[in-house]
RODO-2510 file (C-alpha; in nm, 4 decimals, decimal comma):
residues 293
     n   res          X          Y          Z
     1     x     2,3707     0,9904    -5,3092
     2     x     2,7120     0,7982    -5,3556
     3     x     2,7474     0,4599    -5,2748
     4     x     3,0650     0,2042    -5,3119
     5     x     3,1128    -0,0798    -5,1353
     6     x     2,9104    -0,0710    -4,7862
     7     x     2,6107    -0,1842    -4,7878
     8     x     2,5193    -0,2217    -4,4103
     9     x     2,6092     0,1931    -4,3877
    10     x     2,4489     0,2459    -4,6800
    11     x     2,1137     0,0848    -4,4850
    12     x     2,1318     0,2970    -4,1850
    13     x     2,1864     0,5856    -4,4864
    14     x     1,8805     0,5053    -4,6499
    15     x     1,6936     0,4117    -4,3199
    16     x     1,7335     0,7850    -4,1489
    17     x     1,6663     0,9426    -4,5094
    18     x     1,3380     0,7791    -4,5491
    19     x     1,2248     0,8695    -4,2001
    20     x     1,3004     1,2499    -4,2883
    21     x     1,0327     1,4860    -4,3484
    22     x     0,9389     1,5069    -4,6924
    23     x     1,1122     1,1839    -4,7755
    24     x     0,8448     1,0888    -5,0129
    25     x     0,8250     1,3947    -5,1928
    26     x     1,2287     1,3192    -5,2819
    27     x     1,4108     1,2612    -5,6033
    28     x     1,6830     1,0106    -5,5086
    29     x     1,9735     0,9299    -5,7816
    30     x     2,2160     0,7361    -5,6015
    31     x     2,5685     0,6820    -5,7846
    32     x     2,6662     0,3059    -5,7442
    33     x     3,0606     0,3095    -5,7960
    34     x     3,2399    -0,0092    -5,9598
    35     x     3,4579    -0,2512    -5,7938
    36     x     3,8326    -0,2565    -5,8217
    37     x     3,8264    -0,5950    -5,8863
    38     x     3,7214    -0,9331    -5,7736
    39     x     3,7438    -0,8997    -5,3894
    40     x     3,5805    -0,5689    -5,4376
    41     x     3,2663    -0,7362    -5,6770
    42     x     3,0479    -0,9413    -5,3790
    43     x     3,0671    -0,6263    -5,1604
    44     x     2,8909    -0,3938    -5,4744
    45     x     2,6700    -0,5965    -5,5599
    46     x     2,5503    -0,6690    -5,1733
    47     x     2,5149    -0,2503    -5,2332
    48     x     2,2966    -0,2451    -5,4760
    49     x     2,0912    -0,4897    -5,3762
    50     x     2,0193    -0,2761    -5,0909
    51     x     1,9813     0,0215    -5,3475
    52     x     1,6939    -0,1810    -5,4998
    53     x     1,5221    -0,2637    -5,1906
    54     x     1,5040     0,1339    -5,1443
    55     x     1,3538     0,1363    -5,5135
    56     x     1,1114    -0,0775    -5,4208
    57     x     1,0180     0,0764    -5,0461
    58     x     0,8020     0,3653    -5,1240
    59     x     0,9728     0,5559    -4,8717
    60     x     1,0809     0,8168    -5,1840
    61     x     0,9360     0,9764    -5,4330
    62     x     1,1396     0,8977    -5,7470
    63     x     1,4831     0,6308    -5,6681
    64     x     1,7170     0,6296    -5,9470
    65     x     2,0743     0,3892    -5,9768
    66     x     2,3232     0,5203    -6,1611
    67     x     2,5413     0,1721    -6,1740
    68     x     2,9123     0,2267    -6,2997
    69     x     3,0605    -0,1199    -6,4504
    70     x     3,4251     0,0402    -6,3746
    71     x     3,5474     0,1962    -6,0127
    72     x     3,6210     0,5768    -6,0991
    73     x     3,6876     0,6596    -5,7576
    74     x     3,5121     0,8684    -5,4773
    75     x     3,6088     1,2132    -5,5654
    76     x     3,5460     1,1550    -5,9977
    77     x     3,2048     0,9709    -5,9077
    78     x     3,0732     1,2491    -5,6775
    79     x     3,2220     1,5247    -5,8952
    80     x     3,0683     1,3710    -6,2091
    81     x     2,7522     1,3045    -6,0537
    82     x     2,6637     1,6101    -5,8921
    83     x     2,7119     1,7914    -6,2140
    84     x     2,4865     1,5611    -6,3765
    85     x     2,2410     1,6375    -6,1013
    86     x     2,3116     2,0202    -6,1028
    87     x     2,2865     2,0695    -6,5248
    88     x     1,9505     1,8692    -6,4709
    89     x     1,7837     2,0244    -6,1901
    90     x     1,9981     2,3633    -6,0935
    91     x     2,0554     2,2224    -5,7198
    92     x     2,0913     1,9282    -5,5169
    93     x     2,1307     1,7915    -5,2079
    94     x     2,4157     1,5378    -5,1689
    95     x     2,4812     1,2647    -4,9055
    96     x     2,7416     0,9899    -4,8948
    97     x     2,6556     0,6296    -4,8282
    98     x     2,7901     0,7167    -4,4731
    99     x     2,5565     1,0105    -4,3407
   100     x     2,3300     0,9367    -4,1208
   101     x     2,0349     1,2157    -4,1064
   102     x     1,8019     1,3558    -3,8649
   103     x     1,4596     1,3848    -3,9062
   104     x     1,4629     1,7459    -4,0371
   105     x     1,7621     1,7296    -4,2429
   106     x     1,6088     1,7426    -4,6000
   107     x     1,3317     2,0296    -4,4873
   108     x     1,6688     2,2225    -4,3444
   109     x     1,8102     2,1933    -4,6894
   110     x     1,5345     2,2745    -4,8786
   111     x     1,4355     2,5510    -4,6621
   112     x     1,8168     2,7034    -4,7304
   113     x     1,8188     2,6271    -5,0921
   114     x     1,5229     2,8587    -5,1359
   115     x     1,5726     3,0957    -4,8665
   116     x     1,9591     3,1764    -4,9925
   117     x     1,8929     3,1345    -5,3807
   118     x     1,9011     3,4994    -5,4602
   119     x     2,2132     3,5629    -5,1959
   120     x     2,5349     3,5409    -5,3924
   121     x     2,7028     3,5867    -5,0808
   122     x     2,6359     3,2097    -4,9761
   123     x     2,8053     2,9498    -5,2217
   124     x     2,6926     2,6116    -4,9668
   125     x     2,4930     2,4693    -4,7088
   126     x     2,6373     2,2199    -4,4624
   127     x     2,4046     1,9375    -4,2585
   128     x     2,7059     1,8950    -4,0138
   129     x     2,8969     2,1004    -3,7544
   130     x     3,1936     2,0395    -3,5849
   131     x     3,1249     1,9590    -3,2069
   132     x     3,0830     2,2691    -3,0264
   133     x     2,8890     2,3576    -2,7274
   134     x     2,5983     2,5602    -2,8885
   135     x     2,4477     2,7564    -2,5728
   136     x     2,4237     3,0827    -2,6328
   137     x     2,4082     3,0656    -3,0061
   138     x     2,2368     3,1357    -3,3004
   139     x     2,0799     2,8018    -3,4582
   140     x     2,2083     2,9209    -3,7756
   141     x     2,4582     3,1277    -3,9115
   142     x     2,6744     3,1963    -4,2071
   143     x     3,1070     3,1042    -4,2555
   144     x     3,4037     3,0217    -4,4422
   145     x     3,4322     2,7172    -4,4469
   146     x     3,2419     2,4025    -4,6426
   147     x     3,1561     2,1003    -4,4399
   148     x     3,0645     1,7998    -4,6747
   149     x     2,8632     1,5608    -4,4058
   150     x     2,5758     1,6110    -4,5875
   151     x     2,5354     1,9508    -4,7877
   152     x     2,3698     2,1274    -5,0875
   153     x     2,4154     2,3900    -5,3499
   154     x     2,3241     2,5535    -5,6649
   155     x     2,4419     2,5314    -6,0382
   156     x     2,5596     2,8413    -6,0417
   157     x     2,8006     2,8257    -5,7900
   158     x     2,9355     2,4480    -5,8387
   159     x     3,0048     2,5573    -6,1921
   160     x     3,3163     2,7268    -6,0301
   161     x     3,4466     2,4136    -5,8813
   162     x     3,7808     2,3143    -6,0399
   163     x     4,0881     2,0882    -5,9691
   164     x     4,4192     2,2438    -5,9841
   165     x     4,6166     2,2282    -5,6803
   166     x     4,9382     2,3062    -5,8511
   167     x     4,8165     2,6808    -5,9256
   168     x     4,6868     2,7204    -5,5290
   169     x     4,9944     2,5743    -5,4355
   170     x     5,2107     2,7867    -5,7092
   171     x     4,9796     3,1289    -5,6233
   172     x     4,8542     3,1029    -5,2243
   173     x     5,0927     3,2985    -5,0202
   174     x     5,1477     3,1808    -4,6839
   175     x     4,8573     3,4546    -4,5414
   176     x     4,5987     3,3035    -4,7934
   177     x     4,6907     2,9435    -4,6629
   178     x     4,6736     3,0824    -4,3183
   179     x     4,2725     3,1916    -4,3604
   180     x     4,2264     2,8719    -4,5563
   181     x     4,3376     2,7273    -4,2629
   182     x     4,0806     2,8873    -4,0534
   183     x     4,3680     3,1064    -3,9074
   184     x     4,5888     2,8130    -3,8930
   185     x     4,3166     2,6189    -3,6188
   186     x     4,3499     2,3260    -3,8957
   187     x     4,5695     2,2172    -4,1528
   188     x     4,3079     2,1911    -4,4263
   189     x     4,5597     2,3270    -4,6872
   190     x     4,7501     2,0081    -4,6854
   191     x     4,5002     1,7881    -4,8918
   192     x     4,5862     2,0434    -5,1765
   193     x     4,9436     1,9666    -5,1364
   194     x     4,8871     1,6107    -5,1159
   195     x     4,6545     1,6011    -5,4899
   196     x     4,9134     1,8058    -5,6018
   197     x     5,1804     1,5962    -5,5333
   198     x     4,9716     1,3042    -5,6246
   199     x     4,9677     1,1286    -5,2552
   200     x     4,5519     1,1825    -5,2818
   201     x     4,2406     1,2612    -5,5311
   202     x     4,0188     1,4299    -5,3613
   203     x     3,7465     1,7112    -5,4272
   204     x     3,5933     1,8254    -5,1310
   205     x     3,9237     2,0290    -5,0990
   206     x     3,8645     2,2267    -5,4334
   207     x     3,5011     2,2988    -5,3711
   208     x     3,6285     2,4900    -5,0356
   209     x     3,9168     2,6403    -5,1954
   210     x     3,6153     2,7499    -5,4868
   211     x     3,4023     2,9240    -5,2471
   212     x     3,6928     3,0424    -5,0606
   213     x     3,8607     3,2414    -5,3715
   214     x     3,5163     3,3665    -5,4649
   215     x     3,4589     3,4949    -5,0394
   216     x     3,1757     3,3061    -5,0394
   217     x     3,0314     3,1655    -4,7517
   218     x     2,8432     2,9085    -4,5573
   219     x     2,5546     2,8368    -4,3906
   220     x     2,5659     2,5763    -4,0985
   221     x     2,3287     2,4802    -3,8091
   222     x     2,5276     2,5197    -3,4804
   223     x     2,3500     2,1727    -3,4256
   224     x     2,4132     1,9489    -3,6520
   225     x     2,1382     1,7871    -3,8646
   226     x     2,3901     1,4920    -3,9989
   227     x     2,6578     1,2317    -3,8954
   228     x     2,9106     1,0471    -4,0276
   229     x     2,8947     0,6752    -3,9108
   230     x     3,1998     0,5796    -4,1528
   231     x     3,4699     0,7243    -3,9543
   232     x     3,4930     0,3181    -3,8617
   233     x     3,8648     0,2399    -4,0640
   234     x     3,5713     0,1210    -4,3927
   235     x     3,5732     0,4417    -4,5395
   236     x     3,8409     0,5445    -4,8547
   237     x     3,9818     0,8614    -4,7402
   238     x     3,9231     0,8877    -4,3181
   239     x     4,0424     0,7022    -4,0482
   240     x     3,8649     0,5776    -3,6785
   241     x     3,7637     0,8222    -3,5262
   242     x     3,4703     0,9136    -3,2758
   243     x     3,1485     1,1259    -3,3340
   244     x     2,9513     1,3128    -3,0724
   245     x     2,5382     1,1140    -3,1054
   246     x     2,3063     1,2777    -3,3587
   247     x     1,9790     1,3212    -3,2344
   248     x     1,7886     1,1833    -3,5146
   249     x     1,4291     1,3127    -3,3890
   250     x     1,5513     1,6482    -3,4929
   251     x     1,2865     1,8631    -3,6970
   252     x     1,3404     2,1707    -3,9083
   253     x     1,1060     2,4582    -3,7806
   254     x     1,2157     2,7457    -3,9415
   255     x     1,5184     2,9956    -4,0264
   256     x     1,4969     3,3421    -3,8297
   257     x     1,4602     3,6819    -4,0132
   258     x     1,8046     3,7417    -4,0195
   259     x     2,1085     3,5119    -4,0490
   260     x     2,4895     3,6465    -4,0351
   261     x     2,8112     3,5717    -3,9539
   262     x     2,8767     3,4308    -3,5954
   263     x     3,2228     3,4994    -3,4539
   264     x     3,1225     3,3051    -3,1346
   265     x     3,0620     3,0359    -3,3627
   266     x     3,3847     3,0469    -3,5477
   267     x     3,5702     3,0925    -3,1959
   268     x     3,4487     2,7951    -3,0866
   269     x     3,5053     2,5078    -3,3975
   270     x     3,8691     2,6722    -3,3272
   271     x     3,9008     2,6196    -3,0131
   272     x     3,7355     2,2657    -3,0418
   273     x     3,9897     2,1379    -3,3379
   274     x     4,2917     2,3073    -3,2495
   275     x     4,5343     2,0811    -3,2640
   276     x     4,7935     1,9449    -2,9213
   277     x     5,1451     2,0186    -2,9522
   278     x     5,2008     1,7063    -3,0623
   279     x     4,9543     1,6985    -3,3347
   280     x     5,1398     2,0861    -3,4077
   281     x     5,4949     1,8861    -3,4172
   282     x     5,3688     1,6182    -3,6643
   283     x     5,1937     1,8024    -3,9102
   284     x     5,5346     2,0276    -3,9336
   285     x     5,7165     1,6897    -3,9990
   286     x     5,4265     1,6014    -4,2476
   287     x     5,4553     1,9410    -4,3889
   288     x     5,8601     1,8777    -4,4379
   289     x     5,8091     1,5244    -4,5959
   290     x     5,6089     1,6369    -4,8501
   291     x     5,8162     1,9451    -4,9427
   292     x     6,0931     1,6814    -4,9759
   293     x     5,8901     1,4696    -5,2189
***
């Protein structure tokens, strides 16, 4: 778990976690970032005050803070930390201080982590899902891209992840950057261009483009087992925005025999995150500003 400088979302966090089943069977090492300085200090420390109420709850089976003294930044304190988790324990299940869980949320990550071990085909599980109509659906099913509202891997695989958005943007010809792109239904290819030009540090870009150059794939619930409640104008790297309700009462029952690729699925995130024409027009200026730069 990563944590910075929210303390009431990191409540409602900690709240929906502990009410998950097999919450007190859990291993929790939450990552406590630094403040940038004085008018960042009150708001840490109100953080991990609430991290030590969780220590002292119960509600978990193990709670560990991992306190930094200096701010390294989101992506370097999730990137460090979950390879500290993953050398320690060969997998792990990550959530931000702004993902709000349903009830079934850690048994559905569990139950992937085992059931997809073996599979080298899948690289990640995702809690979330883009907001799709899911009648008609499988509950599960397996795709390209990564979704990092909640998620989970193995060792294995995150020992892959690397950050060099100069080679992607040096070697990805304009058909690779296309299926990146989810066959250009969203412009995920720019936060590469914007590390690489140094406008952003981010890493949930590299970890896609990891799986991505290695075909893996991902498996996602067509109804989503997390939310993110930070999309508020608090959070470092996303703006205000609006999220479709989470029913939190959600369980885990159980994955069917088989689980595959869903080009229903697929059709619809399209469909739902395609952008307007205007949105079109202004990620073409975007586009031109930063070839400019």
């Amino acid at each position: 778990m990563f944590a910075y400088r929210r303390p009431d979302h990191l409540r409602r966090t900690l709240a929906a976690l502990a009410a998950n089943d097999g919450a007190s069977e859990t291993h929790v090492i939450l990552h406590s970032d630094g403040p940038r300085g004085a008018a960042d200090a009150a708001a840490v420390k109100a953080v991990r005050k609430v991290a030590q109420e969780a220590v002292g709850s119960g509600a978990f089976g193990d709670f560990a803070i991992v306190a930094q003294d200096r701010n390294k930044g989101l992506a370097a304190n999730i990137v460090d930390g979950v390879t500290a988790a993953m050398a320690a324990h060969g997998r792990a299940i990550v959530v931000e201080d702004d993902i709000v869980t349903a009830r079934g949320f850690l048994d559905f990550m569990r139950a992937g982590l085992d059931r997809f071990e073996g599979d080298p085909r899948v690289w990640h599980i995702s809690g979330w899902i883009y907001d799709i109509d899911p009648a008609g659906l499988p509950d599960y099913a397996l795709w390209q891209v990564m979704n990092c509202w909640g998620w989970a891997s193995w060792a294995d695989r995150w020992q892959h992840y690397r950050e060099d958005p100069q080679r992607i943007v040096r070697d990805w010809d304009r058909a690779t950057r296309r299926r990146y792109n989810l066959d250009g239904a969203h412009d995920f290819f720019c936060q590469i261009e914007d590390n690489a030009s140094g406008r952003k540090y981010t890493w949930d870009c590299f970890w896609y483009a990891a799986i991505f150059e290695a075909g893996g794939l991902c498996l996602t619930p067509t109804r989503a087992f997390a939310r993110n409640i930070g999309l508020d104008g608090t959070g470092e790297n996303c703006g205000p925005a609006d999220m479709p309700a989470l029913d939190t009462s959600r369980r885990f029952e159980s994955f069917p025999p088989e689980i595959g690729e869903c080009p229903e699925m697929v059709a619809r995130v399209k469909q739902a995150i395609a952008p307007t024409p205007g949105q079109r027009l202004r990620r073409v200026a975007r586009r031109l500003v930063r070839r400019v730069a």
